[in-house]
C-alpha positions as CSV (number, residue, x, y, z in Angstrom):
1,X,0.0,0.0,0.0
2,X,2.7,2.3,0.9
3,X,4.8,1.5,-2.3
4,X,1.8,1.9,-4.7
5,X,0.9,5.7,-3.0
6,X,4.6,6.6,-3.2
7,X,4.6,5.3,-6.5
8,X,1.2,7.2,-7.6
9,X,2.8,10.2,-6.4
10,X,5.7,9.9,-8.4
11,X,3.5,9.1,-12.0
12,X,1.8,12.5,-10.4
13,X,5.3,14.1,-10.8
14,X,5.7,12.9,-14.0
15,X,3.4,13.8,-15.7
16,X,3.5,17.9,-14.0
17,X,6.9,17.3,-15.7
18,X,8.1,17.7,-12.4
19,X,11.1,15.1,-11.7
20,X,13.5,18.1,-12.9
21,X,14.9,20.5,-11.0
22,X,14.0,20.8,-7.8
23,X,11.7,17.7,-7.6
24,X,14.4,15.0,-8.2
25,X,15.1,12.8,-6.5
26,X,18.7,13.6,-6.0
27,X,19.7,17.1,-4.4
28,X,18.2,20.7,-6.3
29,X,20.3,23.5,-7.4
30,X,19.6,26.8,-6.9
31,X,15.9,27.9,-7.1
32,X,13.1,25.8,-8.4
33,X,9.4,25.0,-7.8
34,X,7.0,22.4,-8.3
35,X,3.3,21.3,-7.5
36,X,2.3,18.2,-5.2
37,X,-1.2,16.5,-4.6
38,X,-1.5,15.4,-1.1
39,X,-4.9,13.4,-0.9
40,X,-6.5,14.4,3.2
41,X,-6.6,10.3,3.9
42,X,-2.6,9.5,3.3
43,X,-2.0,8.8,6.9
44,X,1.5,8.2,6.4
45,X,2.4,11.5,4.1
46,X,2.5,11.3,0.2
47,X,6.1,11.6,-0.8
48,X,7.2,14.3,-2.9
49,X,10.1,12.8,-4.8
50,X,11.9,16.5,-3.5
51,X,15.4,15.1,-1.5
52,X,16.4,17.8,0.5
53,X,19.6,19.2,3.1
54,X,19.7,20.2,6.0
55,X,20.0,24.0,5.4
56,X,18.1,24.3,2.1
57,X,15.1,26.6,2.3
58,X,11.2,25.7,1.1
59,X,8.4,27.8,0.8
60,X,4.8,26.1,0.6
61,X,1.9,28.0,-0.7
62,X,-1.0,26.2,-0.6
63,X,-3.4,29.4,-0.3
64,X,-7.2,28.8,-1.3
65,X,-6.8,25.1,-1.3
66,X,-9.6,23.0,0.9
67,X,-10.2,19.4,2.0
68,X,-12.6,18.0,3.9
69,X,-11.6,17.0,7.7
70,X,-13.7,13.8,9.0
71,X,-17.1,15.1,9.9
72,X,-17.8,16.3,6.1
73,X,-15.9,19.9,6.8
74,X,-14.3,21.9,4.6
75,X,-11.1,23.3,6.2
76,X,-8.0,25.2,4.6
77,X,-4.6,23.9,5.0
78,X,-3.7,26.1,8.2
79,X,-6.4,24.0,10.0
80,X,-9.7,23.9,11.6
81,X,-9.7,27.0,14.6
82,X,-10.0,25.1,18.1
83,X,-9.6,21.5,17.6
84,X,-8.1,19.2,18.5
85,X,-9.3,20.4,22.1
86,X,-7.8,17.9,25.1
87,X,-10.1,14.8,24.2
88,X,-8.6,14.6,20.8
89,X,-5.0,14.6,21.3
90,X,-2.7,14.1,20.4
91,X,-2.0,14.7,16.5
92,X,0.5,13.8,14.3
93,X,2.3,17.0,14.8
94,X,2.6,18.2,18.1
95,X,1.0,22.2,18.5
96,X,-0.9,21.5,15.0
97,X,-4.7,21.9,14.6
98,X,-6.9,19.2,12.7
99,X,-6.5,19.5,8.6
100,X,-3.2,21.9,9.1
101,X,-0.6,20.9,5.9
102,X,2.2,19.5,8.0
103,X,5.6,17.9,6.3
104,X,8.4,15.4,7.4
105,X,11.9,14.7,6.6
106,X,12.8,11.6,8.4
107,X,11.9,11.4,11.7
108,X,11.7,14.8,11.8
109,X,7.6,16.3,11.6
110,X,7.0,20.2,11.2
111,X,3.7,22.3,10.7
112,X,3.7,24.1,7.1
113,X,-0.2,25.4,7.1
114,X,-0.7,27.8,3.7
115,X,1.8,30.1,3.1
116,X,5.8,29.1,5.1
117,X,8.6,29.0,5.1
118,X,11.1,26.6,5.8
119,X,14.9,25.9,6.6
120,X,15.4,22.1,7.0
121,X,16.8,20.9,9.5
122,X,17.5,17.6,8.5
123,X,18.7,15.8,5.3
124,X,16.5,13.0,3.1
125,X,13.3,12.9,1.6
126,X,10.6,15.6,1.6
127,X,6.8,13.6,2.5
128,X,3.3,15.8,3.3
129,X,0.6,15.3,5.1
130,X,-2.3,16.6,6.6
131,X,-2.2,17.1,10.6
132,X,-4.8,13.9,12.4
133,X,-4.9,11.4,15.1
134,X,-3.0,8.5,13.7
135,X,-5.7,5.8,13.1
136,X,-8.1,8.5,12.2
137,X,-7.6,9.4,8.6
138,X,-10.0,7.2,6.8
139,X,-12.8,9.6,7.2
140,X,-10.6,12.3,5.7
141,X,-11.3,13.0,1.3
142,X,-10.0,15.5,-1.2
143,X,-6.9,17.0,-1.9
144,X,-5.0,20.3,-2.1
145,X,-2.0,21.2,-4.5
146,X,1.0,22.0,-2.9
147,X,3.5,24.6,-4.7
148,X,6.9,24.1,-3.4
149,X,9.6,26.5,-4.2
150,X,13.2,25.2,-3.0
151,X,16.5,27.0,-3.1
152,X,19.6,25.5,-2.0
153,X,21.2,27.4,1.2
154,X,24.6,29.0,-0.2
């Protein structure tokens, strides 16, 4: 299951002509930008193909872009305002609200939400996610496109 989402999300790349630049899968060089579909129900993050160091700097822009959190509502990618509350924690990402784009490299988990920026802190593959309860995204449906501009830390 994990193989075939990784490798939908590469055919994804593919075809946005994406596995140049910046979304290879080997290091990027200076500045370049590409678009990633992460589906709300991919529990354990769709991988980007983007292979980043620690020290190279991302900005995510996912502004006006909606999925729809478990009970059927619609919420943008900085989250749904005041949940989790105590009873629902914890998340994924520690500090995160419910639907809030989140990314890992590694073991390493951060919160993006709609418009960041990003020094890495850590070398290896770039994966995102929306912020949940592990367990709990099965109830989770659409998608939101992910532009990802990366520049290499000189």
């Amino acid at each position: 299951m994990i193989m075939r989402r990784i490798t939908t999300s590469l055919v994804s790349l593919v075809a946005c002509g994406a596995l140049s630049g910046c979304a290879s899968l080997d290091h990027f060089s200076d500045t370049s930008a590409t678009v990633v579909r992460v589906p709300a129900n991919a529990e354990l993050g769709v991988s980007t193909g983007i292979k980043v160091s620690a020290g190279d700097i991302l900005q995510f822009d996912s502004k006006n872009q909606k999925w729809v959190y478990g009970d059927y509502t619609p919420v943008g990618t900085d989250g749904l305002v005041g949940r989790p509350n105590k009873e629902e924690l914890p998340v994924v990402v520690d500090g995160g609200l419910f639907g809030q784009l989140a990314g890992g490299v590694g073991n390493w988990k951060f919160l993006i939400g709609s418009d960041n920026t990003i020094t890495m802190k850590t070398s290896g593959e770039l994966y995102l996610f929306m912020n949940d309860r592990l367990g709990c995204y099965g109830d989770n449906t659409g998608a939101v496109d992910v532009k990802i501009t990366c520049s290499r830390k000189k």
